[in-house]
N, C-alpha and C positions, 0 to 999 in steps of 0.2 A: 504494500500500500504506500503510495505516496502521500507528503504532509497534506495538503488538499482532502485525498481519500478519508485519512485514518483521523482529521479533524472532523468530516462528517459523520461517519461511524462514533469516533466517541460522544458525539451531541445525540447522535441515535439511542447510544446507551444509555447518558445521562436521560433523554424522555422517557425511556425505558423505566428507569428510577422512581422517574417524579410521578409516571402515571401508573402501570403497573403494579409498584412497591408502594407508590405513595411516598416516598422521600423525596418530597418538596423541596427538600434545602439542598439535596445534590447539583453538583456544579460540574464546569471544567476549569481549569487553570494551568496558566503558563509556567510552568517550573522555573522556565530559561533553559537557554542553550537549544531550544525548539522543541524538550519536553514539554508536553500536554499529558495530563493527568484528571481521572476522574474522582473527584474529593466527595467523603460523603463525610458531614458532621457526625458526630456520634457523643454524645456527651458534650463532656471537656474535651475530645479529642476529637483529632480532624485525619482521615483517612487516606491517604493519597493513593488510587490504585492506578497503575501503567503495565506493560506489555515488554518492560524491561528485560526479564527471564523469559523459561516458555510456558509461564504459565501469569494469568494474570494474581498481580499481588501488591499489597499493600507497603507500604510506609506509614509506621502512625505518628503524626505529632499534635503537642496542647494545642487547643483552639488559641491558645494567646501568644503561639508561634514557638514556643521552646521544645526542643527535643525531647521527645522519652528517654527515659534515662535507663529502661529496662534491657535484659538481658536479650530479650526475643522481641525487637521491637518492630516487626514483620509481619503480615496478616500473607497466608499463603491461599491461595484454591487451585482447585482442579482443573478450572476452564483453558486452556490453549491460547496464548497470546495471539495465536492466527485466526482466532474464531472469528468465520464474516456471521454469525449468529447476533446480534444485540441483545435478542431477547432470553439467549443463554450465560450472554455475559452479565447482561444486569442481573438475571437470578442469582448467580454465581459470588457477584458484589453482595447483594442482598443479605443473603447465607454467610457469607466471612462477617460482616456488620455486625449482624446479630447475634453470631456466635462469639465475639467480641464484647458485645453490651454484656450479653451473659456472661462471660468470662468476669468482668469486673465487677459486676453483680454479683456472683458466687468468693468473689477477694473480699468485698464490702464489707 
């Protein structure tokens, strides 16, 4: 996929999100350096997922910009970096999300 392509794929994703899942607050953003990521809030924390590996995955950081400071600060799925699926990818975000909220939920 070229930048063009995989910019409207992930906007495909992100609607995915908002209607879908209902994660309204899902966005895209510019990492820099021509990284585009699909961020979904989640708490205090803001999820960065991209197509860096070959699988899509997460980066997590506080909503208020500073790093996690944790050991596994990484959100992984199953879905295939190459998926021209949207509606596999956003389930796939959805699922790592949630499995996340719970995670922190079960620390609480």
């Amino acid at each position: 996929m070229n930048g063009e392509q995989q910019h409207a794929f992930f906007e495909l994703v992100v609607s995915h999100l908002q209607t879908d899942a209902r994660l309204s607050n899902a966005y895209l953003e510019q990492t820099g350096g021509g990284i585009e990521c699909v961020v979904i809030p989640c708490g205090d924390h803001l999820l960065y997922f991209g197509t860096a590996n070959e699988t899509w995955d997460a980066d997590i950081w506080f909503s208020d910009g500073r790093e996690v400071e944790f050991l596994d600060r990484f959100l992984r799925t199953e879905c295939p970096s190459d998926s021209q699926d949207a509606s596999e990818v956003a389930l796939a975000l959805t699922k790592a999300a949630m499995e996340f909220d719970l995670s922190k939920t079960a620390v609480s």
